[in-house]
N, C-alpha and C positions, 0 to 999 in steps of 0.2 A: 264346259264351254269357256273359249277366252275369245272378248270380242266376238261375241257372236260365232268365233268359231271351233269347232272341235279339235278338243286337244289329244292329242295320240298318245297311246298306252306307249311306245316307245319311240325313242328317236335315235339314230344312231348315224354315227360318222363312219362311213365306208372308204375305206382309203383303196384308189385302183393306180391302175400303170401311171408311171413319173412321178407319185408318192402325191396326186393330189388328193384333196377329200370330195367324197358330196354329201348331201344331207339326207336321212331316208325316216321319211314315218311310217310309224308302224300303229294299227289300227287290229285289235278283236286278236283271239287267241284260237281261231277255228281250225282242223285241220286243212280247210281245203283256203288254196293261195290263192288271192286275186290281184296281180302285178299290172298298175294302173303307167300306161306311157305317154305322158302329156306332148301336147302338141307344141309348135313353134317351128324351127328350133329355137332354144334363147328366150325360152319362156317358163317361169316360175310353175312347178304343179299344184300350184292353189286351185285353182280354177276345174282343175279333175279332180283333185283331191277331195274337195270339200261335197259333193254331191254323193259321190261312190262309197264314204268312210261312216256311213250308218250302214252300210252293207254285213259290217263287222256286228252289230246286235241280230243280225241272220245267220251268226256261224262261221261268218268266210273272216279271214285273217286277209285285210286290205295293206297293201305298199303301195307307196306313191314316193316318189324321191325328184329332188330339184338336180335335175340333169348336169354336168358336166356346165360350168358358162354363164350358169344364172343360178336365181334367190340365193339360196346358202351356200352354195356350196361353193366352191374355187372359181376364179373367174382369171385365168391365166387369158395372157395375150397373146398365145404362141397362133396364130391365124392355121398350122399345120394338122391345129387337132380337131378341126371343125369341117370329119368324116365319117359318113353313116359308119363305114367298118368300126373306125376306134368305137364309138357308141353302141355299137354287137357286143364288143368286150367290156363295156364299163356296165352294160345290164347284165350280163352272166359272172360280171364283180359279184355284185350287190346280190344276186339268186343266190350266189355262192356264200358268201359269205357270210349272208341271213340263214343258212341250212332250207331255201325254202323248198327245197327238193321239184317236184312236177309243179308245173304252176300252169293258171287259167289269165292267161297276157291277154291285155285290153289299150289299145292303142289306139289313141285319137291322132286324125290328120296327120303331123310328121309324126307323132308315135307311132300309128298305124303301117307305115313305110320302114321305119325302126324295127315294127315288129316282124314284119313281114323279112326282111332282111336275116332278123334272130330266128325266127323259126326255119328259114332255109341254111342257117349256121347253127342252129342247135336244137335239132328237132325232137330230141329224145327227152327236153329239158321241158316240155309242154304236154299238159292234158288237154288245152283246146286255146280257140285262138278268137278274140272275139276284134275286129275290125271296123272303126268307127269315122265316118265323115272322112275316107282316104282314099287312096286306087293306089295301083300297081304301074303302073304305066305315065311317066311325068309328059313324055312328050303328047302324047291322048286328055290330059289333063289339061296341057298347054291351051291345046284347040278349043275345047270345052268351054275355056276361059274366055277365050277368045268369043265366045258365043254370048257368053253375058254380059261381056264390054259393048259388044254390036244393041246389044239391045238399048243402051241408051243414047243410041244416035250415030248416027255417022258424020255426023259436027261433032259431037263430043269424044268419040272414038279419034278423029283424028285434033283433038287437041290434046289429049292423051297422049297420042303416038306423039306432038311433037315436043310434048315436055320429057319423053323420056330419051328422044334425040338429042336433046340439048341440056339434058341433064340438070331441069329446073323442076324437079319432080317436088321440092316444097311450096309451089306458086299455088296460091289461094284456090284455082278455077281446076288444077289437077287434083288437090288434095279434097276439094270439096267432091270430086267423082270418084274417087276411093271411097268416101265414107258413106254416098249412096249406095255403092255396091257392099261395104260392108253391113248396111241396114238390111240389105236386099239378100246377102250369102252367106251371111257370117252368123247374125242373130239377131233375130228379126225383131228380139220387144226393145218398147219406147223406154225399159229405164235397165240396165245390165245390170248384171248382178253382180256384189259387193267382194267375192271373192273372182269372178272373171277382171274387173277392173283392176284389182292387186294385182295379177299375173304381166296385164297389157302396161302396168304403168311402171314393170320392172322388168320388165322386154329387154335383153341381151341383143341388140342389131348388129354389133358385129357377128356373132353369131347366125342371126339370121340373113343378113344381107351373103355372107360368105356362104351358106349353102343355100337358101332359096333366092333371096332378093330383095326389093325395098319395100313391097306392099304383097297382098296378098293375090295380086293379080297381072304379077309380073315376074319370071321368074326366071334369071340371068343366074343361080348360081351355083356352087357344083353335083346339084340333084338334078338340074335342069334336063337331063339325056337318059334320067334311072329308070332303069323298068324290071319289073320281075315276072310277068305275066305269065313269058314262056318258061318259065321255074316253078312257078306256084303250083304244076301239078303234084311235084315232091311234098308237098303240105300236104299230107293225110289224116290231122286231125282235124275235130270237128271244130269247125270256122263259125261264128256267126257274123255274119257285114249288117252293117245299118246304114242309114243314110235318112237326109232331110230331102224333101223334095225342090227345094229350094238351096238345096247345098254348094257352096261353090266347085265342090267337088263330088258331083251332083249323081244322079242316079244310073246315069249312062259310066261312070268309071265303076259306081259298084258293081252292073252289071258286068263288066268283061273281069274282074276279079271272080264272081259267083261262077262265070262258065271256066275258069281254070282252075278254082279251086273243087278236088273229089267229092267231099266231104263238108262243103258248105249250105246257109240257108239266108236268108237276108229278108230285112224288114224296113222297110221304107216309112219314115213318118211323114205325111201328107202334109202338118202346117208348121214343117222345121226347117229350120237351114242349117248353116252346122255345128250348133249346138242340142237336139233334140235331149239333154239332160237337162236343160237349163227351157227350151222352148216349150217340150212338151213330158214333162214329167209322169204326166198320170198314162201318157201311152209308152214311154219309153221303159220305166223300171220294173212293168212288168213282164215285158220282151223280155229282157235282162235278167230278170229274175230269172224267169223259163229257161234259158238256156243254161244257166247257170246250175241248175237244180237238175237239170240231166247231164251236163256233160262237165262241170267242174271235179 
């Protein structure tokens, strides 16, 4: 352990297209692969990393890697390379290039979307697909969204809408209703945990502002219109979705992934929002487990 956190049997520098690097740990020597796709975009994989990597004392050989943009790894300015596609290529890099052969991919929120995209691009490179706190469908997601802003008023809904008119979206009375719905959708306990707050306090925004937007419930940017739903029946391995009940990307987008996907199952945690790793521990790792233990 350093700093309280687990340090990786290896660590390795994966060099992909345009000769950048990123940084990948590697966790346990099992034969079966668990390829961990943090969320953001432009977010450091502390924060999945660190819960998922005692998985590796169960057998499973855990990856997690700091994406193209953030923590370690290259952080180029070229604004061109902040596309779900380039990001398909830079995870079957690092698959590659670690020999990790059939892998069991776990995507949280934009990973989940990441992953969703990789396994309609590289289908034969997966034993199973587990999808976490995400959907398929951004415009259906949009609304959704739209549903939980309404909830805190239609005075506050529309001081919302006019700070993102007028593009004063750091004024005290907006930023303070961001951070209620983040208590509300995001993860719900009163003190975060020690590696989520690493991840959020080296947050890549041009990254994320360039493909989703400025907060977590506004989303202007080039993901804004993605959807895979009417594809997702091509995914025919076994799927598992989760979700918080309280999710910002909430139970109604995992459902319409479960009816497209053949071959999936889904587990709803009742007092999560979208962290049920970090919310609700004692009901999520053994979901986890389960599925993992049949279909890894």
């Amino acid at each position: 352990m350093q700093d309280g956190r687990r340090v990786p049997d290896k660590t390795h520098e994966v060099e992909i297209d345009g000769g950048y690097k990123v940084f990948v740990d590697e966790f346990g020597t099992g034969d079966k692969v668990l390829l961990c796709l943090n969320g953001g975009p432009g977010l450091p994989c502390d924060y999945l990393r660190e819960p998922h990597a005692p998985l590796a004392d169960e057998g499973y050989r855990v990856i997690a890697f700091d994406q193209l943009g953030c923590g370690r790894s290259d952080k180029p300015k070229d604004g061109s390379l902040w596309k779900i596609g380039r990001y398909v290529e830079e995870v079957e890099t690092v698959r590659r290039s670690l020999n990790l052969g059939k892998v069991t991919l776990l995507g949280h929120s934009w990973g989940g979307w990441l992953g969703i995209e990789y396994a309609l691009t590289y289908p034969d490179s997966l034993q199973s697909l587990i999808l976490e706190d995400t959907c398929g469908d951004m415009p259906h997601l949009i609304s959704e969204l739209d549903r939980l802003r309404a909830a805190l008023g239609p005075e506050t809904v529309a001081m919302m809408q006019r700070h993102e008119a007028e593009g004063t979206l750091d004024h005290p009375e907006y930023q303070a209703a961001v951070t209620l719905l983040n208590y509300r959708h995001v993860c719900r306990l009163d003190h975060w945990p020690a590696s989520l707050n690493r991840s959020l306090d080296d947050w890549n925004m041009d990254v994320y502002g360039a493909m989703q937007g400025p907060n977590e419930f506004l989303y202007v940017g080039n993901l804004k219109d993605w959807q895979r739903i009417d594809q997702m029946h091509r995914i025919t391995c076994p799927t598992f979705i989760t979700v918080g009940m309280h999710d910002e990307l909430g139970p109604a987008c995992a459902m319409r992934m479960r009816h497209a996907l053949p071959n999936s199952t889904i587990k709803v945690f009742k007092n999560s929002s979208h962290m049920p790793f970090y919310e609700e521990p004692e009901a999520y790792f053994p979901e986890l487990r389960r599925f993992l233990s049949a279909n890894a």
